[in-house]
C-alpha positions in Angstrom: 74.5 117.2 69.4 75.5 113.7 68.1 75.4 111.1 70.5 78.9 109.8 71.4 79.9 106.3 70.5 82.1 104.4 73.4 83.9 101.4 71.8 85.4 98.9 74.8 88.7 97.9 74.9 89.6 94.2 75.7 92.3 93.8 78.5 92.7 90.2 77.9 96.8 89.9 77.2 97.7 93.4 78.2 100.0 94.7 80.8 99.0 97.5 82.2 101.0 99.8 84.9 100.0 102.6 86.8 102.7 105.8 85.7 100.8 108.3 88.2 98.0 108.1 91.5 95.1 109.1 90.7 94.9 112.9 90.6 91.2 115.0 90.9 89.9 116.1 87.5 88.5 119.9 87.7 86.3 121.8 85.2 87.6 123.7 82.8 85.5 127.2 83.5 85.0 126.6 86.7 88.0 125.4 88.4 86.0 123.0 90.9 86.2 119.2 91.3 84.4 117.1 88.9 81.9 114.8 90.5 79.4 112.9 88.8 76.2 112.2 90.8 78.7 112.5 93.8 81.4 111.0 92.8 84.7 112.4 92.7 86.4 112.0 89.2 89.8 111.3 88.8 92.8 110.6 85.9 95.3 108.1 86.1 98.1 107.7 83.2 98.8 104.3 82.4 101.6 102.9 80.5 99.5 100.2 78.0 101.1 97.1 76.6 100.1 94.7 74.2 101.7 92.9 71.3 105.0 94.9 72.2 103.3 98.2 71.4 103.6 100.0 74.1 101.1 104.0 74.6 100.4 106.1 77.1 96.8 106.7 77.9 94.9 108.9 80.7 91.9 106.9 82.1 89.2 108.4 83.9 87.6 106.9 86.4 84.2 107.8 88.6 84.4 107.0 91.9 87.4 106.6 94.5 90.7 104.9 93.2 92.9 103.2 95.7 96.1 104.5 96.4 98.6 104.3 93.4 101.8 104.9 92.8 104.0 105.5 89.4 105.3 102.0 88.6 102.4 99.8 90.1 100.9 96.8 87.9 97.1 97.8 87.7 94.4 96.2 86.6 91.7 98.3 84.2 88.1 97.0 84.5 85.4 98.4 81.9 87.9 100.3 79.7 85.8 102.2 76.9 87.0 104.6 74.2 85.2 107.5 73.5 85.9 109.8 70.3 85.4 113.2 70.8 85.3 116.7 69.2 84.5 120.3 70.4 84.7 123.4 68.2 87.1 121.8 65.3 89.4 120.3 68.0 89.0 116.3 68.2 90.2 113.4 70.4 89.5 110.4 72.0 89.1 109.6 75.6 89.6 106.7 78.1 87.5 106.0 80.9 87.3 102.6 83.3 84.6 101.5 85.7 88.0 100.9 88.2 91.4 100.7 88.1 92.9 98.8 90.7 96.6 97.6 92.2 97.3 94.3 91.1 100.0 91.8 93.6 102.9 91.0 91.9 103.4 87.1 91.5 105.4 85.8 94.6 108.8 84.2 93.4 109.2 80.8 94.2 111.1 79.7 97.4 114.4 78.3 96.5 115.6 76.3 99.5 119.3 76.4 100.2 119.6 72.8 101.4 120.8 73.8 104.7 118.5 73.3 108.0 115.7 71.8 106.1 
């Protein structure tokens, strides 16, 4: 088998939001929970936008995610693209060392002028 080439995919001036939690990845034959050396594997679909291009990519991730829900800004940490293909069918995949919430800014307090 060919060895797989990972690419990694710079964050820097993307917006990234969570459009699901993280939901447990299962194998195909068997039907059991992924877990690699005992971690739990997981997919989360993110909405990806740079440059005004927004996509839709699913990004696996090893380990526990924290709680997400569809509309949180993330922030993806160690994205990598892998290009794949298994009996004539080909793809790529997504996978991040973490993917975590990410606090909106705080608006700025505008004062009213009264009782100041």
């Amino acid at each position: 088998m060919a060895k797989l080439q990972k690419w990694h995919i710079s964050m820097e001036q993307a917006i990234t939001i969570a459009l699901s939690g993280a939901r447990p990845v299962s194998d195909i034959e068997t039907g059991e929970l992924k877990s690699i050396n005992g971690m739990p594997v997981h997919t989360v679909s993110i909405a990806l936008i740079r440059d005004d291009n927004p996509t839709t990519i699913d990004v696996r991730v090893i380990g526990e995610v924290p709680s997400l829900t569809a509309g949180t800004p993330v922030e993806v940490v160690g994205l990598t693209l892998t290009p794949w293909e298994i009996n004539g069918r080909h793809g790529i995949s997504f996978q991040a060392d973490a993917i975590r919430p990410v606090s909106p800014p705080r608006a700025p307090r505008v004062s009213t002028g009264e009782g100041v």
